[in-house]
C-alpha positions in Angstrom: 5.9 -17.9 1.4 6.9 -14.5 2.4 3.2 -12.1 2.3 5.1 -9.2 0.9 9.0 -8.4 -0.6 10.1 -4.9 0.1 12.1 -2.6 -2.4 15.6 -2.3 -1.7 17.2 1.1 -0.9 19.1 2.6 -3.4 22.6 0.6 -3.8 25.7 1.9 -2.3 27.9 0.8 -4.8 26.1 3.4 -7.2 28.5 6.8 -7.4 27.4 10.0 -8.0 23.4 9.4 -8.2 21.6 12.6 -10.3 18.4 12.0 -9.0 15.9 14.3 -11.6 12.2 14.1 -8.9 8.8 14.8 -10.6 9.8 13.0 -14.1 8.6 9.0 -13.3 5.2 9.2 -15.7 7.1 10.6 -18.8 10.6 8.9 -18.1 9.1 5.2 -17.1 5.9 5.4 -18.5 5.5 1.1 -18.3 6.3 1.4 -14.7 4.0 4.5 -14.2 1.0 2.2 -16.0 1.8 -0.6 -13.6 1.9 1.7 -10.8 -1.6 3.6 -11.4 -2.6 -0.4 -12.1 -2.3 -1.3 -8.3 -3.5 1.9 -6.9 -7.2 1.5 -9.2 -6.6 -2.6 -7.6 -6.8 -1.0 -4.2 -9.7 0.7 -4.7 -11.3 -2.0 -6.0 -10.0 -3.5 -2.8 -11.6 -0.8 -0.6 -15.1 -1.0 -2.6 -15.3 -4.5 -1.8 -14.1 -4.5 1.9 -16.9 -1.8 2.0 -19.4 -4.4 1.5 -17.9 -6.8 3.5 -18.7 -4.5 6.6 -22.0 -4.0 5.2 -23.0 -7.3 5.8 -21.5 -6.8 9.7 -23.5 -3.6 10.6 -27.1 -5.7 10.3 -30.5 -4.7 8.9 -30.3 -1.2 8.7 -26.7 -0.7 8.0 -26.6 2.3 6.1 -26.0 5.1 9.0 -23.3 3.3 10.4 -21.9 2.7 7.0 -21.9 6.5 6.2 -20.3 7.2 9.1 -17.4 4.6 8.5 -17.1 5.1 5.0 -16.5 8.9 6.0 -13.3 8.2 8.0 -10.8 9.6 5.7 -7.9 7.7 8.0 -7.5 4.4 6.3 -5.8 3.3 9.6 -8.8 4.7 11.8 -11.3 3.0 9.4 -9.2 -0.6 9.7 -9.8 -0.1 13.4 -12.9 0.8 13.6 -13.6 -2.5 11.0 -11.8 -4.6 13.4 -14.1 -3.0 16.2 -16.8 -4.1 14.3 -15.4 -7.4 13.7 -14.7 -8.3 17.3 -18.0 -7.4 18.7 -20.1 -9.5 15.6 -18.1 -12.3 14.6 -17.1 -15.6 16.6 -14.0 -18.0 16.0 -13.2 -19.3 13.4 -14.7 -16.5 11.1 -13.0 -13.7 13.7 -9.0 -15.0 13.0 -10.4 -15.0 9.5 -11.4 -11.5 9.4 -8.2 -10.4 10.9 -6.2 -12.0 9.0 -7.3 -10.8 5.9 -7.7 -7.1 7.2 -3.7 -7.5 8.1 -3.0 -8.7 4.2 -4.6 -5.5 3.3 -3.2 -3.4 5.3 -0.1 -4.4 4.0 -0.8 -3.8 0.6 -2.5 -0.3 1.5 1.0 0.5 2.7 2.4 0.3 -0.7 -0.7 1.5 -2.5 0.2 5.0 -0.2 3.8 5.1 -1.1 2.8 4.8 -4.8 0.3 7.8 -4.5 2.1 10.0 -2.0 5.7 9.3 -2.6 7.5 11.2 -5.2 8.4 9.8 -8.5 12.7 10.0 -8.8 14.4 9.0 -12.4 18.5 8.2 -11.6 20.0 6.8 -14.7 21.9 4.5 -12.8 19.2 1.8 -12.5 17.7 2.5 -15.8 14.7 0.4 -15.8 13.8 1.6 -12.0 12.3 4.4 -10.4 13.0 5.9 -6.6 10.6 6.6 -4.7 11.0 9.0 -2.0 9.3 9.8 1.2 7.9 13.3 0.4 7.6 14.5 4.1 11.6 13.4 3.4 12.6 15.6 0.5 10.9 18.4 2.1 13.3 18.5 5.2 16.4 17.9 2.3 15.0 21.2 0.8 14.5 22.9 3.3 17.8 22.0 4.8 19.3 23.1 1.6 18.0 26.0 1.5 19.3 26.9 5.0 22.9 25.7 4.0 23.1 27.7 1.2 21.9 31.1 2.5 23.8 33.6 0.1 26.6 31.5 -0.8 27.4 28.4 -3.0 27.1 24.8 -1.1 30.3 23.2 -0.2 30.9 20.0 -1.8 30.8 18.4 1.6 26.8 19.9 2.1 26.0 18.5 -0.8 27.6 15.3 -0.3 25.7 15.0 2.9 22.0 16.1 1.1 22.5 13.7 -1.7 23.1 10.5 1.0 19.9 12.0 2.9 17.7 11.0 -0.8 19.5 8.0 -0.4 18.5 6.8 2.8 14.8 8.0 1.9 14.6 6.4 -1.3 13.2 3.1 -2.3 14.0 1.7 -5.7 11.1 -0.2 -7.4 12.1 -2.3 -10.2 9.3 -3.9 -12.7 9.2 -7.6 -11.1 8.5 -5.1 -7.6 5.3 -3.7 -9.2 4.0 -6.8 -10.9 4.4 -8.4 -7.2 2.7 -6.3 -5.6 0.0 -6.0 -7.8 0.0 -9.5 -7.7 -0.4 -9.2 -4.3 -3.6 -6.7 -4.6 -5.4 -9.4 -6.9 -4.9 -12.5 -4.3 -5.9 -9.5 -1.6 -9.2 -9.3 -4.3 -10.3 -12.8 -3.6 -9.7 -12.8 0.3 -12.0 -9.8 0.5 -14.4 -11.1 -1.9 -14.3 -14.5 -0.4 -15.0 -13.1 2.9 -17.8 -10.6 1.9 -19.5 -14.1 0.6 -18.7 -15.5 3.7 -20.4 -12.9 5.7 -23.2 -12.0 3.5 -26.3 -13.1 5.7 -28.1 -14.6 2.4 -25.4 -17.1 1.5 -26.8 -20.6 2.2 -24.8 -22.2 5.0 -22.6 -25.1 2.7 -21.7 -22.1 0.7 -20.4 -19.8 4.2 -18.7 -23.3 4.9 -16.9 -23.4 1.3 -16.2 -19.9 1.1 -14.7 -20.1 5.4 -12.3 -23.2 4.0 -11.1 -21.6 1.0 -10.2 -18.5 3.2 -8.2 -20.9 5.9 -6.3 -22.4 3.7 -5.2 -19.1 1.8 -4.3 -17.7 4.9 -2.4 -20.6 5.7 -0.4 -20.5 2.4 0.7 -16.8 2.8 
């Protein structure tokens, strides 16, 4: 099964797109719930992964913890955990460890584009919203801006600003959102399963239970 489906770019078969930006809360408000639904799963996520590295950083782990927790990077912080993880944890539990940092890292990837993108409306797709990179639409603006100067913008100009939203744009559809928060819950038990797994105080046929259940869901995905 395929970990994660991306959202498709916005169809080329679609004329004359009126994208309205800043309007996704008040214009898709189910969407917008299920969107604000997988970023408060991610950081239940985070909490929880938190812990997992607790376990890793031994009997006085609160310093180190500190200073990880403090990384504001999130791809800086999965480094350093996977530091961490190499120099504490042996095979099997190390492939383990990796392989459920790279499933949420993947979902952190959409969790971002959620909460940094910016929300588009297009009538087009009515039940959809675009997302679009917002480091993106700044250059498109700015761009604009310098096309127009003092004088009205050709309908080539515009033409060409319109297909640069397009090639930046992802649309997200309501089966994309329930996915991927689908995806955040069965991220949930991998990093729960794994804290267990870690957790110095879990009785060995428990660590053995919890180290199965996590091959064979890594297996499956």
């Amino acid at each position: 099964q395929q970990f994660f489906a991306m959202p498709q770019p916005f169809p080329k078969y679609l004329k004359n797109p009126q994208f309205e930006v800043g309007d996704g809360a008040s214009k898709r408000p189910a969407l917008f719930y299920l969107g604000m639904s997988i970023i408060g799963a991610h950081s239940k996520n985070d909490a929880v992964l938190n812990t997992a590295m607790f376990h890793l950083l031994g009997a006085d782990p609160e310093p180190a913890l500190l200073m990880l927790t403090a990384i504001k990077n999130n791809n800086i912080k999965l480094a350093a955990y996977t530091e961490l993880a190499n120099e504490t944890l042996t095979e099997p539990d190390l492939s383990i460890f990796q392989g459920v940092i790279k499933r949420f890292a993947a979902t952190e990837k959409e969790r971002n584009r959620l909460a940094h993108d910016l929300w588009a409306i297009e009538p087009q797709p009515p039940d959809a919203v675009v997302l679009i990179s917002a480091r993106e639409f700044s250059k498109i603006k700015a761009k604009k801006h310098l096309l127009r100067g003092n004088r009205p913008l050709s309908a080539e100009s515009l033409d060409g600003l319109i297909n640069n939203i397009r090639s930046s744009g992802l649309v997200y559809t309501k089966e994309d959102f329930i996915r991927i928060l689908k995806q955040m819950n069965r991220v949930f038990f991998l990093v729960v399963a794994l804290s267990i797994m870690l957790d110095r105080e879990t009785p060995d046929h428990e660590v053995s239970n919890q180290r199965q259940q996590l091959q064979e869901a890594l297996q499956t995905d």
